[in-house]
N, C-alpha and C positions, 0 to 999 in steps of 0.2 A: 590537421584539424582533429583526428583522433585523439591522438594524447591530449588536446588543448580539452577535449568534451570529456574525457575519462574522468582528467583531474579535478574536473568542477564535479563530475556527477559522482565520484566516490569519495570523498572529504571526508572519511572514517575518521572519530574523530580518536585522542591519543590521549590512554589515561591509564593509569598505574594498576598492574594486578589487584591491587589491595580494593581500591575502586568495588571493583565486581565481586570481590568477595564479600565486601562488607552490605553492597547495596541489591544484587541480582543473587549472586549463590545461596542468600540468605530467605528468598521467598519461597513460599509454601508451593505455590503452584508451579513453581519452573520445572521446564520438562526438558528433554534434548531430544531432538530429531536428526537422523539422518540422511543426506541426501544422497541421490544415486551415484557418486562419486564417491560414499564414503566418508564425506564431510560430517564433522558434526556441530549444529548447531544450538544455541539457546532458541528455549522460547518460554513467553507463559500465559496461563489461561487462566482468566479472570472469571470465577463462575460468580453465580449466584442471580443473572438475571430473572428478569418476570418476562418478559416481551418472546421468547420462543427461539429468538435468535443468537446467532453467534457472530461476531465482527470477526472478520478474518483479516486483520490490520497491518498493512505495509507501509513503515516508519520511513518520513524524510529525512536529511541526514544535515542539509546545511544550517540548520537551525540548534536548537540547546535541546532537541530531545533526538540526536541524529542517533542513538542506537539503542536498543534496547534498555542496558543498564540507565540511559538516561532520560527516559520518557515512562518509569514506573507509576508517577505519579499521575499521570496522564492515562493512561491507558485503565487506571483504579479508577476515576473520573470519571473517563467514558461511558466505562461499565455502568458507572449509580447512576450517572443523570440520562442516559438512554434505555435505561430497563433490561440491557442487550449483554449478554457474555461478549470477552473480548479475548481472543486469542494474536499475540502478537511476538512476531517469530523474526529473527536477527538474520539479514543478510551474512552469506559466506564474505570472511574477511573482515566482520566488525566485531566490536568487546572481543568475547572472550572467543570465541574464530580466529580475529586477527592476532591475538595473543596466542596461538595455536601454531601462526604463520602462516593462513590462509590470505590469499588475495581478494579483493572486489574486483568483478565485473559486471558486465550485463548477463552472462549467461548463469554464473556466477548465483546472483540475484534470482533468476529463475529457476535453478535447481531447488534454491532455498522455499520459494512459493509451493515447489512443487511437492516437497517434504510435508509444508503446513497444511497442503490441501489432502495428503494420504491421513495423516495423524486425524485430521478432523472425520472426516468420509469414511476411511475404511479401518482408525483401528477407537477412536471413541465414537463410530457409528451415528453421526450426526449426518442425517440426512441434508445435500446441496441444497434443496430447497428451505432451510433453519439457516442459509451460511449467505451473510451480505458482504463481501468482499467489498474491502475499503483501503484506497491507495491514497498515503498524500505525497504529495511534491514527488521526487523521484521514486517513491513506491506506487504512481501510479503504471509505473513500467510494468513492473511484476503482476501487476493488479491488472490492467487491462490484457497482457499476454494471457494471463491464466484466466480471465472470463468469456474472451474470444475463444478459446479451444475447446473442442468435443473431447479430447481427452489428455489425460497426465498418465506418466509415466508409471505403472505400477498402482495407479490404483480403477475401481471396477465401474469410476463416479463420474459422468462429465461438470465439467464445471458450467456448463452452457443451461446446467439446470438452477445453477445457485439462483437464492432470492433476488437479488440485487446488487447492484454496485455504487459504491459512494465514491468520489472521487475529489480530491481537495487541493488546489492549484495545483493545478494536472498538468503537464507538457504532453505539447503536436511528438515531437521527439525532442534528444539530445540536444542534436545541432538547432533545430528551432529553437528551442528554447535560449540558447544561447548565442546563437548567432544568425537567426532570421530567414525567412523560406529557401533567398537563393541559393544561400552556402550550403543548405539542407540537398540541394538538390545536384548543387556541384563536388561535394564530398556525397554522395548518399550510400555506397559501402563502409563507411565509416561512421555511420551515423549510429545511434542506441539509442532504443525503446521510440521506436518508430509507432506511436498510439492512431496517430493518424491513418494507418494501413490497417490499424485490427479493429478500431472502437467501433466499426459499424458492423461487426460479427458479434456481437453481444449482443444477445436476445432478453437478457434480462433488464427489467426497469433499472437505471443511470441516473443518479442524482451528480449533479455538479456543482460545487462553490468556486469563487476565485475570487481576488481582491483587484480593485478595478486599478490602483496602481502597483501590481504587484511591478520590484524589482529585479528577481530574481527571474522568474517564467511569467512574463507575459501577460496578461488577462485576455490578451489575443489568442493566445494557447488554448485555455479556459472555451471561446466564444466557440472557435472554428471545430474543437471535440464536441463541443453540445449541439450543434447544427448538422454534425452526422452520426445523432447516436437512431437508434432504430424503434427504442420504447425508450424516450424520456420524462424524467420529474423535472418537475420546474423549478429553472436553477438559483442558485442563492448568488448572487453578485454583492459584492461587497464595496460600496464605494470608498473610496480613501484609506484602503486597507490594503497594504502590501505584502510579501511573501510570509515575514516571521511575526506577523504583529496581527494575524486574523485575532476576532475576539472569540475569544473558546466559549462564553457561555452560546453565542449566536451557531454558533460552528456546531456546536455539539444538539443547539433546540432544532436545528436543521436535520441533523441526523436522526434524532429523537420523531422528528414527524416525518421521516421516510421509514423507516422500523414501521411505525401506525400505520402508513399507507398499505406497506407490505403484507400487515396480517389483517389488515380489510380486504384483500385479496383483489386490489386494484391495479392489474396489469396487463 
């Protein structure tokens, strides 16, 4: 069941050097991070918001925007139409990682979160409370690890202080998501990004969307995270809308009125 859950949840996707030289190398804000491993990864941060905030955005991967280099236009979007800086940083082992001959994993994954949240916090000094941690599809993995914990490795910030969290077709875990509670619980050392065991250690306000027939994770996933969050926004359900086909302007006015909520100081 392992390898069966790995291969669905790291589908890094496979594209020519030239790719990223032409479309990520080439942006003004791309920075490199590295993680405590020594890894080095991309990232880049979208300035120029009004709203106070900073999305600290963990990319899905089975969709057309699964890594960095291919969700630039996206995360340019986010930024305008949410008022909100977007910092948006590449799991270990995808684009130009994986071009490096880094692996994906889950831990993987969270070294990477754990790089994007020193860079913000302790060396561009962006106070946790300016910082909404935003997970979609399997970046809610990283995204809920890193908002459940009092602390990250190396820097002085817990994340249990950040503004908020967004969350967009979220997975229980791996094996849920894939393969439904029992097998979750008959594999469960085998399992990855087990959200079910951390999302109620999140003390910050939880916005949640899902599409009510998602294909991929669930909308079940979606319900049973929002029924144990501890401070929730009231979640966006999307009917007739599945994993890769959410509507970005509704996704993003969603986003856009949790940001508003946040700096009314509603939590």
């Amino acid at each position: 069941m392992g390898g069966a859950i790995n291969t669905l949840a790291f589908p890094a996707p496979n594209l020519p050097r030239q790719f990223y030289e032409d479309e990520l190398k080439t942006r003004p804000d791309l920075v490199w991070l590295e993680t405590v491993n020594k890894e080095r990864i991309p990232a880049c941060h979208v300035r120029g918001g009004s709203s106070g905030k900073t999305l600290l955005y963990s990319h899905g991967n089975a969709e057309a925007t699964g890594d960095l280099g291919l969700h630039l236009e996206y995360i340019d979007s986010l930024a305008h139409f949410t008022g909100a800086d977007v910092f948006s940083y590449e799991y270990v082992g995808y684009s130009l990682s994986k071009l490096q001959g880094c692996q994906p994993s889950e831990a993987a994954c969270l070294r990477s979160i754990d790089a994007a949240w020193r860079y913000l916090v302790d060396m561009q000094k962006i106070p946790p409370q300016q910082i909404i941690i935003f997970g979609r599809s399997i970046g809610s993995g990283p995204s809920v690890d890193l908002a459940s914990r009092k602390e990250v490795e190396g820097s002085q910030h817990s994340p249990l202080n950040a503004a908020g969290v967004v969350l967009q077709s979220p997975l229980e875990s791996g094996a849920r998501a894939v393969l439904g509670h029992v097998t979750s619980f008959l594999g469960y050392h085998l399992d990855i990004f087990r959200n079910y065991e951390k999302i109620d250690k999140i003390t910050s306000p939880v916005a949640i969307m899902h599409g009510t027939r998602d294909e991929v994770v669930p909308y079940a996933n979606g319900e049973a995270l929002y029924k144990k969050l501890l401070n929730p926004f009231p979640p966006l359900w999307i009917d007739g809308h599945g994993h890769n086909d959410m509507p970005q302007a509704r996704c993003f006015n969603y986003v856009k009125e949790f940001v508003r909520h946040l700096n009314k100081g509603r939590t």
